[in-house]
N, C-alpha and C positions, 0 to 999 in steps of 0.2 A: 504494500500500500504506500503511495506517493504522500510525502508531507503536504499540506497545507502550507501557503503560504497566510503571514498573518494576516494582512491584507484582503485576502480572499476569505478567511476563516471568518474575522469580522464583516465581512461586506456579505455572508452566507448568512449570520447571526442576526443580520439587522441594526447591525452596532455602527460600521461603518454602511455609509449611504454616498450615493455618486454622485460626482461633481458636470455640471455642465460644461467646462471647460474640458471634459477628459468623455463627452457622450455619455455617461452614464454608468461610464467607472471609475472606480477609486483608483488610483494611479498616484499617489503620491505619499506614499509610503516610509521613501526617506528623508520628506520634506520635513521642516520641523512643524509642531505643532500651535497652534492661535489657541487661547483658553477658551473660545467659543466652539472648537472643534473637538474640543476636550469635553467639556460639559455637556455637548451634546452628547458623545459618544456612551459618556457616563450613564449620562441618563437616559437613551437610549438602554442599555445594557440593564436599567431597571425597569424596562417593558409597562411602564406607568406612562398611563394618559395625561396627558402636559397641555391638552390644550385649553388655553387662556384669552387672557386680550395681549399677551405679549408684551405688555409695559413692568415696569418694575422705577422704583425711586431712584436708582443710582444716575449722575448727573450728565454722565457720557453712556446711558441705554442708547441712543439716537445711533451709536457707534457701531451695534449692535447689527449682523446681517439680518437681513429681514428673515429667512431661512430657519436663524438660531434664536430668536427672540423669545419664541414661547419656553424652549427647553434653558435661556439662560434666566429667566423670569422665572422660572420651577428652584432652577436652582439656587438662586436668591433667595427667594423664599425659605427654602430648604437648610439653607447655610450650607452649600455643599464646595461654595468658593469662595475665596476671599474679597473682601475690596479696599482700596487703598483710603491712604488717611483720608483723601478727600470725597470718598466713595463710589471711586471711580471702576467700573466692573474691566476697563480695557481688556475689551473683546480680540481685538487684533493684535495684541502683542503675543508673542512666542509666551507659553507656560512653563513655566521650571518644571525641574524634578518636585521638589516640595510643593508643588501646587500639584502635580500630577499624584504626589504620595496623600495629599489631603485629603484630595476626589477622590479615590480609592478606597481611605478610610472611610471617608462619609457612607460610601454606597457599601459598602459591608456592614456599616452600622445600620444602616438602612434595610440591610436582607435579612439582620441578623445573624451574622457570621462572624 
């Protein structure tokens, strides 16, 4: 049996979802990561219905892709990601490790695991 590539594994799961830049796959693998692509994934991965009006208080939401508003709106809510002193969610910046180990916690605290 042939490995999975992880890419494909998540994009079979529902975790990862395709880009129109790429038709309708995920193709960007060893890109780095935006915290908005992160928290979706996340929450994604907790198969909970997210759908909202997709606003949330943080002062650069506007920042926010239209795409990832309702799942970064969940997540705020949720406290599943940080925001900066100014309480700023910046969506578009590259995620750390520690923001990525955060997400991770939250959603197994979340599953119960």
């Amino acid at each position: 049996m042939a490995a999975r590539s992880a890419d494909s594994a998540g994009a079979e799961a529902g975790i990862v979802l395709g880009s129109q830049e790429t038709d309708g796959l995920y193709m960007f693998a060893d890109r780095d990561i935006t915290r908005e692509e992160l928290i979706a994934m996340a929450v994604r991965a907790l198969g909970v219905d997210v759908l909202k009006d997709g606003t949330a208080g943080a002062p650069d939401f506007g920042d926010v892709s239209n795409w990832a508003a309702d799942v970064v709106a969940f997540a705020l809510e949720k406290q599943m990601i940080n925001v900066d002193a100014a309480g700023n969610v910046n969506p578009l910046k590259n995620a750390t490790r520690s923001e990525a180990a955060m997400v991770i916690s939250v959603l197994l605290e979340y599953l119960g695991i």
